[in-house]
Structure formats: C-alpha cells, structure tokens
C-alpha positions as CSV (number, residue, x, y, z in Angstrom):
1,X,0.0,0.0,0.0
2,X,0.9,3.5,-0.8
3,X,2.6,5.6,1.8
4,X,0.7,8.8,2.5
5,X,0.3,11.7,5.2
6,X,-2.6,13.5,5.9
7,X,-3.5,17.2,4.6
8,X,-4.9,19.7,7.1
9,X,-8.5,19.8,7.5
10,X,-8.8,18.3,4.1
11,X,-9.4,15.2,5.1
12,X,-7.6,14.2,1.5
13,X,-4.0,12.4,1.8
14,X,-1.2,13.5,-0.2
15,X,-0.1,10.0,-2.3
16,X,3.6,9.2,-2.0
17,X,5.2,9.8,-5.3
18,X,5.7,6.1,-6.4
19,X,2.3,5.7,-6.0
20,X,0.6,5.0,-9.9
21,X,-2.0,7.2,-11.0
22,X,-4.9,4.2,-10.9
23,X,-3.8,3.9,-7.2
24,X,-4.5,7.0,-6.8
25,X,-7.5,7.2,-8.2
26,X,-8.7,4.2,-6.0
27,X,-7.6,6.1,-3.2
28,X,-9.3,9.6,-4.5
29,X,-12.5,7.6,-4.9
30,X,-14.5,4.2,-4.8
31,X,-16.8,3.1,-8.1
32,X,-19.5,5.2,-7.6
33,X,-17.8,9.1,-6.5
34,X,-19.9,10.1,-3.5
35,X,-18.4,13.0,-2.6
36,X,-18.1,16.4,-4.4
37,X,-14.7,15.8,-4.5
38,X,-14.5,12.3,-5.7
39,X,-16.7,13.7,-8.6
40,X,-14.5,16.2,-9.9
41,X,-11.6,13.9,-9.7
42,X,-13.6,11.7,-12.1
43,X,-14.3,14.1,-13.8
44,X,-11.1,15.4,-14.7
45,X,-9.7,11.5,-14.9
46,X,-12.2,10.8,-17.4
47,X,-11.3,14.1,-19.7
48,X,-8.0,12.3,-20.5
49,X,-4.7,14.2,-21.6
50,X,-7.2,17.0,-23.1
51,X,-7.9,17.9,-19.5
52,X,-10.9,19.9,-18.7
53,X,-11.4,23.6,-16.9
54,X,-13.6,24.4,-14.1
55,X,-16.5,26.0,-16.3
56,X,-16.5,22.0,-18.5
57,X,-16.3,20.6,-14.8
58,X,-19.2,23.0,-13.4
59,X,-21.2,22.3,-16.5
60,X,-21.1,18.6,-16.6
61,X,-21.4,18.3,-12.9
62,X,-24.2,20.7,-13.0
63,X,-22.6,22.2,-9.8
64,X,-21.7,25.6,-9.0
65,X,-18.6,27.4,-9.1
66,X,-18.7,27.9,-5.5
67,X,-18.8,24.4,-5.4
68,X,-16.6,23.2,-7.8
69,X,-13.4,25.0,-7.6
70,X,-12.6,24.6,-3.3
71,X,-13.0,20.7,-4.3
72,X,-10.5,21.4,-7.4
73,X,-8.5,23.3,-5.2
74,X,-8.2,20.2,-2.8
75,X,-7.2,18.0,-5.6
76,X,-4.9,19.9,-6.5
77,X,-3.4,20.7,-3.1
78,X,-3.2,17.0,-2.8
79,X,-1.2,16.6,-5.8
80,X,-3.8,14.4,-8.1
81,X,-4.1,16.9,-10.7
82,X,-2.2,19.6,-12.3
83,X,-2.7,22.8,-14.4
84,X,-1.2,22.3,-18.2
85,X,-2.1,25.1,-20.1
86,X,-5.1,26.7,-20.9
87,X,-7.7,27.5,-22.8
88,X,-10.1,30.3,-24.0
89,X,-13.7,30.3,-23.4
90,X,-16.1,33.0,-24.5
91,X,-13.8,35.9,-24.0
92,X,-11.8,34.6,-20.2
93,X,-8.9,32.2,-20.7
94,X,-9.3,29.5,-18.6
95,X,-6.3,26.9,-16.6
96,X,-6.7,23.1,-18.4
97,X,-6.9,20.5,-15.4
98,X,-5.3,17.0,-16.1
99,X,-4.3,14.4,-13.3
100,X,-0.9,13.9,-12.1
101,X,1.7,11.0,-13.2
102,X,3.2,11.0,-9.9
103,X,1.7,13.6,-7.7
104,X,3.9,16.3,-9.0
105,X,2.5,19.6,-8.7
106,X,4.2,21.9,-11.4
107,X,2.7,25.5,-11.0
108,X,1.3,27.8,-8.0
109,X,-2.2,27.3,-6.5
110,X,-4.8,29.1,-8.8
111,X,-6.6,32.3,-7.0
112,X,-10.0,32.4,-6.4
113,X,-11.1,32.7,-10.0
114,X,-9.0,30.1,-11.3
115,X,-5.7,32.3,-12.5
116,X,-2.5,31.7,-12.3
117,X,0.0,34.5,-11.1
C-alpha cells in the first residue's frame, strides 16, 4: 500500500510519489464518487490528456462554481491533478486541469477565479 500523510482539514491524503496514478485514483474515490470531490476527480480523470477547466467541470457536474473550484483546489493541493495550459472560453482564458503521473504539482495554486499568477 501507498505511503501517505494527511493534509490539514482536508481530510484528502497527499499519495507518496511512487504511487501509480490508478492507485491513486482508487484512493481519491470508490466506483460510484460520492463526494463532491470524488466527482470532480472523475471528472477530470475521465477528460483524458485534453484535460478539462472548471466551467467543463461546473457544466457537466451541474454544480456551481462555489462548489466546484474549493473541491479542485483540494485535488490539487493533494497533488492528483495539475494545471497544463489553458484555454479560451467565451472571451476569459481558462487553466486546463489533467491528473498527475506521480503527484507532482508543477505551478502555484490558482486564485479564487482560477488564475495563475
């Protein structure tokens, strides 16, 4: 089994970096995603290397932003996903979300609307 540690007031734990990415998306969730959080992991698993951005997430979760992005933010404070690029929608460029192939996190946490420094 995976080593891990536990994140503060998360209650997510941050996989070791040996861990493989379907471990840790058995860890992130079980077959059916029952928490917000689990759902937007699946979400962003299931997008593939084309990733996804909060508004796809928010819009085939059918969950508010509010919602949405503190679970992303977990996720991503975890270490199970990562920004790669991004992309513009309407007239706002928005950060690409893909999972991690070792729990590396590559960029600074987004702000409250999703941007990157």
């Amino acid at each position: 089994m995976a080593k891990t540690e536990s994140l503060p007031y998360s209650g997510i734990e941050r996989i070791a970096r040996d861990t493989s990415r379907r471990t840790a998306a058995r860890l992130a969730s079980t077959d059916a995603p029952s928490t917000q959080r689990d759902k937007v992991y699946k979400c962003i698993v299931d997008a593939g290397v084309n990733g996804i951005t909060d508004l796809e997430i928010q819009q085939q979760l059918r969950l508010p932003g509010d919602s949405e992005r503190p679970r992303r933010i977990e996720l991503y404070k975890a270490g199970l996903i990562k920004g790669a690029g991004s992309r513009v929608i309407g007239i706002r460029s928005s950060t690409i979300w893909t999972i991690t192939d070792e729990g590396d996190v590559d960029q600074e946490p987004p702000d409250e609307e999703g941007r990157h420094e």
